[in-house]
MARMI-97854 format. One line per 4 residues: number of its first residue (from 1); their letters; for each residue y, x, z of C-alpha. Coordinates in nm, 4 decimals. Layout:
N
NUM	A	Y:X:Z | ...
% end
This chain:
283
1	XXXX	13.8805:10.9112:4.4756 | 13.8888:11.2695:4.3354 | 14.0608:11.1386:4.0148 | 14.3538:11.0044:4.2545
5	XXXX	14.3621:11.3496:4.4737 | 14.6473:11.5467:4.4886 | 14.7515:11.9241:4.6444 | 15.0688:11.9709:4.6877
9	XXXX	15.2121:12.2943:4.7414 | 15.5646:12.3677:4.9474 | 15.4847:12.0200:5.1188 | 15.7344:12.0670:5.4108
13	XXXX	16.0106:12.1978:5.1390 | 16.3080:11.9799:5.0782 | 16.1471:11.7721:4.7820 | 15.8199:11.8390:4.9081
17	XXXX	15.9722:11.5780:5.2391 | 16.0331:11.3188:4.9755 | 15.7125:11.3241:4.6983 | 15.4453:11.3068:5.0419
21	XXXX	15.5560:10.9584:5.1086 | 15.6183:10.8618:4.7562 | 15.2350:10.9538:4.6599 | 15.0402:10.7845:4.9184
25	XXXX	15.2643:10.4928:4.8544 | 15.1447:10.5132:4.4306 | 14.7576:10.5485:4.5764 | 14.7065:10.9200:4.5941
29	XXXX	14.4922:11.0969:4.8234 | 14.7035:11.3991:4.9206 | 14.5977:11.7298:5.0345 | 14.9725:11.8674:5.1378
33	XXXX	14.9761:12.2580:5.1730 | 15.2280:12.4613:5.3701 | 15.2951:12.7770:5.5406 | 15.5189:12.5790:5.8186
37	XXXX	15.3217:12.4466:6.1471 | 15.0385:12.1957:6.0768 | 15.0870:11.8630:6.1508 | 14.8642:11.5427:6.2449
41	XXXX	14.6925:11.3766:5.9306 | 14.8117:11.0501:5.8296 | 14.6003:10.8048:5.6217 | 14.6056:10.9332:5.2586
45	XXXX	14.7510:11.2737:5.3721 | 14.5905:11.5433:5.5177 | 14.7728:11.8965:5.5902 | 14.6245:12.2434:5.5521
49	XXXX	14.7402:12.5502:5.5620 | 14.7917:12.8916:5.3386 | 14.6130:13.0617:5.1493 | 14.4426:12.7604:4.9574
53	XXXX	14.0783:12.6566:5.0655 | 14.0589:12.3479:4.9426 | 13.7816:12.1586:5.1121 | 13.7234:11.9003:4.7903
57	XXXX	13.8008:11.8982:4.4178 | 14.1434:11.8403:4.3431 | 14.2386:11.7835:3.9677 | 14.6003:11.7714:3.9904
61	XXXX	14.8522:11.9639:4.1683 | 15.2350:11.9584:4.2090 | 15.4238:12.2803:4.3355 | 15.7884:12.2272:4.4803
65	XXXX	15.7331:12.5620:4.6320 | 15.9210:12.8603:4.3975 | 15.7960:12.8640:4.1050 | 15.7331:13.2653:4.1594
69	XXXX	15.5093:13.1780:4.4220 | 15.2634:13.0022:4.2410 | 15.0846:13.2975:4.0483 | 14.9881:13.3894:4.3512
73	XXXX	14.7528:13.0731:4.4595 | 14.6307:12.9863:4.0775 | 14.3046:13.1362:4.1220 | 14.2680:12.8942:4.4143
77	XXXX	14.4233:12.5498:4.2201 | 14.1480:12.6538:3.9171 | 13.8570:12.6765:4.1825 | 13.9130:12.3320:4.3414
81	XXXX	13.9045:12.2093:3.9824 | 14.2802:12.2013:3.8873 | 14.3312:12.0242:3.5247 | 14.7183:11.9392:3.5592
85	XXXX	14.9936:12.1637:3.7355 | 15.3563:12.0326:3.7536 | 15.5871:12.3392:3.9230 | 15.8990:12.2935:3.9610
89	XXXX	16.1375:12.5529:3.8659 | 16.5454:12.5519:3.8416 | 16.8386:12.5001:3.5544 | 16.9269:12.8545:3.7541
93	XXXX	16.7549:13.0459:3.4858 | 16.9568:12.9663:3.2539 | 17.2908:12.9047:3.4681 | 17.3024:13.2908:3.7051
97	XXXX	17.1827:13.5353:3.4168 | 17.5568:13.6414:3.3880 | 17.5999:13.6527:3.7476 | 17.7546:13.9804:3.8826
101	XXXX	17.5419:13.9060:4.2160 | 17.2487:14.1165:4.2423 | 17.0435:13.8289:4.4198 | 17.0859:13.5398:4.1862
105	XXXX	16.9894:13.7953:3.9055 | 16.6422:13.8529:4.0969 | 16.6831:13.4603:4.0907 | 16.6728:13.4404:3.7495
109	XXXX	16.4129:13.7057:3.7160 | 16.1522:13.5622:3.9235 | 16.1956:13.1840:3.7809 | 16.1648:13.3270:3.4416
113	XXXX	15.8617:13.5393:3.5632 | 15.7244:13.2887:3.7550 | 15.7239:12.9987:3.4273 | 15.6127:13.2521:3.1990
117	XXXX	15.3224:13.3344:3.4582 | 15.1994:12.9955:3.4722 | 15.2653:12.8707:3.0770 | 15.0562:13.1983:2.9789
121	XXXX	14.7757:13.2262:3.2542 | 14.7296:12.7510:3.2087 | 14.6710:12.8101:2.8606 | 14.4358:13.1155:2.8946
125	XXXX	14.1981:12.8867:3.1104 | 14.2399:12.5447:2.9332 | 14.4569:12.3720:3.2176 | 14.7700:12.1412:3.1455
129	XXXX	15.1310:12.2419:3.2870 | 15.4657:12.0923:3.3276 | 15.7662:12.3008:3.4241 | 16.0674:12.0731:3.5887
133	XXXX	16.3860:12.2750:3.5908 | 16.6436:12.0531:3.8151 | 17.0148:12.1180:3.8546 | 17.1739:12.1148:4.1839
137	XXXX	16.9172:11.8987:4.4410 | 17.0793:11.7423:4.7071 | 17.0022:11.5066:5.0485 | 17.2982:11.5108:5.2940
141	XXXX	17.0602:11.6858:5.5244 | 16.8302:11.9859:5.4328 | 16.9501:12.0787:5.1394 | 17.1684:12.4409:5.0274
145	XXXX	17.3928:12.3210:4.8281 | 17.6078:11.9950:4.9404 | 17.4774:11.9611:5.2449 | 17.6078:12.3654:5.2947
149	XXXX	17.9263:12.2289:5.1600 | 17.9851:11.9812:5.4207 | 17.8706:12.1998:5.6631 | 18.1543:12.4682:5.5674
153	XXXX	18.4021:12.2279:5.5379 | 18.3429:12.0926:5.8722 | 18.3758:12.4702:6.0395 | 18.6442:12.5402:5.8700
157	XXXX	18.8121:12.1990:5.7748 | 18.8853:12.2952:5.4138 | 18.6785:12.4507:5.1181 | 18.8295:12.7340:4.8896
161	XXXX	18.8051:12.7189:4.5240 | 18.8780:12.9412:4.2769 | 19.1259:12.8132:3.9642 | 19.0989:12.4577:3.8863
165	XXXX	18.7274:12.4372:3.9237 | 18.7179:12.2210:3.6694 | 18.3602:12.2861:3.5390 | 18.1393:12.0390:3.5308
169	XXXX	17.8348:11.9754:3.7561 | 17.4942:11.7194:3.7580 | 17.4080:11.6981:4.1172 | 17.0424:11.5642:4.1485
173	XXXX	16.8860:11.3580:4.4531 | 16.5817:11.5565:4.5949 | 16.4146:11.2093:4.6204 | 16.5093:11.1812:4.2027
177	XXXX	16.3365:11.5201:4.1299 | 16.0640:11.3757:4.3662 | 15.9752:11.0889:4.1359 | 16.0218:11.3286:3.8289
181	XXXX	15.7076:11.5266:3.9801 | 15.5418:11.2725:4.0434 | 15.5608:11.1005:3.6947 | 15.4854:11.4688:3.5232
185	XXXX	15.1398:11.3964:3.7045 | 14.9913:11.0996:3.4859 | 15.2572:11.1300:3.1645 | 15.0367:11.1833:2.8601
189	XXXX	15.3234:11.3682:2.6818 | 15.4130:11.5760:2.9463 | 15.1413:11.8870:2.8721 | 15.2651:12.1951:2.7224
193	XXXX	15.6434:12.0882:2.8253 | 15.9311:12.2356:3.0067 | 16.2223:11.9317:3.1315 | 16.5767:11.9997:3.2407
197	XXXX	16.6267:11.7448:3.4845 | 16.9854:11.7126:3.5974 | 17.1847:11.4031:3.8229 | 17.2801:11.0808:3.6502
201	XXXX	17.6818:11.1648:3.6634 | 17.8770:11.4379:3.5095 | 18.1737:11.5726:3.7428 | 18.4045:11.8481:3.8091
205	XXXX	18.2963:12.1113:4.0737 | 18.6733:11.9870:4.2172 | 18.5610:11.6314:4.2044 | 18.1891:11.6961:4.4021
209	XXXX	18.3774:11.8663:4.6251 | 18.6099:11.5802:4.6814 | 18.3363:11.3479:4.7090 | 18.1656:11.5334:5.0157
213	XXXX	18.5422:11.5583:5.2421 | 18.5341:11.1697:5.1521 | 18.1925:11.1015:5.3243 | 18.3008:11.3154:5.5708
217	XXXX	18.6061:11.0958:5.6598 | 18.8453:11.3507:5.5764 | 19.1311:11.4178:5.3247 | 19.0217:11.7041:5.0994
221	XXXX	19.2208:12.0399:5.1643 | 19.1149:12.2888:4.8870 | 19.2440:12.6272:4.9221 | 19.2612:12.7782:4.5677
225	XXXX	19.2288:13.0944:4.5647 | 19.1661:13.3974:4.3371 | 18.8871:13.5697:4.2437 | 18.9425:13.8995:4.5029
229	XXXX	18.9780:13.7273:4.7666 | 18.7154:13.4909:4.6905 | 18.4878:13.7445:4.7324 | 18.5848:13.8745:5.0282
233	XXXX	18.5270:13.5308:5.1633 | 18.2260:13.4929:5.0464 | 18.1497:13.7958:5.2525 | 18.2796:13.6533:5.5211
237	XXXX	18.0930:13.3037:5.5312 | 17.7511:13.4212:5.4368 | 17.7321:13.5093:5.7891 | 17.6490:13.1325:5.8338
241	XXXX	17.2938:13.0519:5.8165 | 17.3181:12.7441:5.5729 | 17.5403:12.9806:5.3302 | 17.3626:13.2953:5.3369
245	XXXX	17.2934:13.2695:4.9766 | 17.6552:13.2222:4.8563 | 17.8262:13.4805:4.6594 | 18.1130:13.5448:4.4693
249	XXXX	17.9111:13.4244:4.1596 | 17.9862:13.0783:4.2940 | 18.3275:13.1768:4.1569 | 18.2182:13.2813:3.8706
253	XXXX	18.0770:12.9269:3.7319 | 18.3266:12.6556:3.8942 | 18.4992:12.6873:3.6062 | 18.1990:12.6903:3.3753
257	XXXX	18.0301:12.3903:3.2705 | 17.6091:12.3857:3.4075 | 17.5726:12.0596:3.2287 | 17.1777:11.9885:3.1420
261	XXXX	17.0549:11.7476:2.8790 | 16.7915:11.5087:3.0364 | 16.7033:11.2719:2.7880 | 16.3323:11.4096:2.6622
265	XXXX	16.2275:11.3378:3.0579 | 16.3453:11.0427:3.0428 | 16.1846:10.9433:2.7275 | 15.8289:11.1089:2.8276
269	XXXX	15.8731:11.0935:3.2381 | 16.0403:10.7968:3.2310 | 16.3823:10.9710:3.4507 | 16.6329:10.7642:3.5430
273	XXXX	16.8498:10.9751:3.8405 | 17.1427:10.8387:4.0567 | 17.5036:10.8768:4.0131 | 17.6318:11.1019:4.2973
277	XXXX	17.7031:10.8464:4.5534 | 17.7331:11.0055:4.8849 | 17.6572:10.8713:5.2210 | 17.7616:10.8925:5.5834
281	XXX	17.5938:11.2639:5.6730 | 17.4108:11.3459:5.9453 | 17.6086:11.4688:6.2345
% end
């Protein structure tokens, strides 16, 4: 089964929760590595620990860990036999290199570092790579981005914008970038490419917003407000766990349009991602 074996790397990360099931179910033995707490094997999936001893060969690999943290185990991947690595990386690169935040400009440092790490160091020792660079992932549950939006909107019952927010957004299924991994693992034109992958509907950042106080059950109350004091409340709320990484750069783009072109994934990976349909969310 070695040509069916699998390590994946940032198993217990949001995506990483949807590809585990999704691979045993296509036939693949999985070796799932994490720093969280080990867990109990299941058939076809067997957890283990960092740093990487892989304890048989294992030809492909799929990292939904930071990219930037994968230069640091590729030594490891190439001595359990790695021949295919698909990391997945972020449309962030390209989206917060403007950003008047110093944290999403380390962002935007590391992801470039981290691709450029793995394109140059793959091709120095004859292995094939895929970079996936999703927009905005989402789940209703785990995720940082509208899941932290419905969890500010239910502590404070409203959300503040800035302007009209009118600029548009992709929002992508975690289970959607899943698949996309997944598919990046077999596709013989994949090699050699990076993919924007981005949500199968186009929207305002007003509208996405919208959408989350409507699977709430509530009528949206949008405080618009400008850019000053936008900042001071992002201050403010990044006290919150779930929002510690928000910043006035959020600001910044809801007017700007982060809108990603999908269609070579979908002619190579075969992508097809969901419209942004919300559910009920988790209490």
């Amino acid at each position: 089964m070695a040509e069916r074996r699998v390590g994946v790397l940032g198993a217990s990360s949001l995506v990483g929760e949807w590809l585990l099931p999704m691979l045993v179910e296509a036939g693949w033995q999985v070796e799932a590595f994490s720093r969280a707490a080990a867990r109990a094997p299941q058939p076809a999936l067997r957890w283990q620990g960092l740093p990487i001893r892989a304890q048989a060969q294992i030809a492909h690999w799929i990292c939904v860990a930071p990219v930037w943290v994968l230069p640091e185990h590729l030594e490891a991947m190439r001595a359990a036999g790695a021949r295919r690595i698909v990391a997945l990386s972020s449309t962030s690169r390209f989206t917060k290199g403007e950003s008047s935040d110093a944290y999403e400009q380390s962002v935007v440092r590391r992801l470039s570092e981290g691709e450029e790490t793995l394109q140059r160091w793959a091709s120095e020792h004859g292995i094939e790579w895929v970079i996936l660079r999703p927009t905005l992932i989402y789940d209703q549950a785990r995720d940082q981005n509208i899941g932290a939006i419905a969890r500010l909107i239910r502590r404070l019952h409203c959300f503040p914008l800035f302007g009209a927010a009118a600029g548009l957004r992709q929002p992508i299924h975690a289970q959607d970038v899943a698949a996309a991994s997944m598919a990046a693992l077999t596709a013989t034109q994949a090699p050699g490419h990076a993919y924007n992958i981005s949500g199968g509907e186009t929207l305002s950042y007003r509208e996405m917003v919208c959408r989350v106080f409507a699977a709430l059950g509530r009528r949206p109350r949008l405080l618009r407000i400008p850019l000053r004091l936008f900042r001071v409340a992002m201050a403010c709320v990044r006290v919150l766990p779930a929002c510690r990484h928000w910043s006035s750069g959020m600001a910044e783009r809801m007017n700007r349009d982060l809108v990603f072109d999908h269609s070579d994934a979908a002619r190579d990976l075969g992508f097809a991602p969901r419209p942004f349909i919300l559910g009920k969310f988790p209490d």
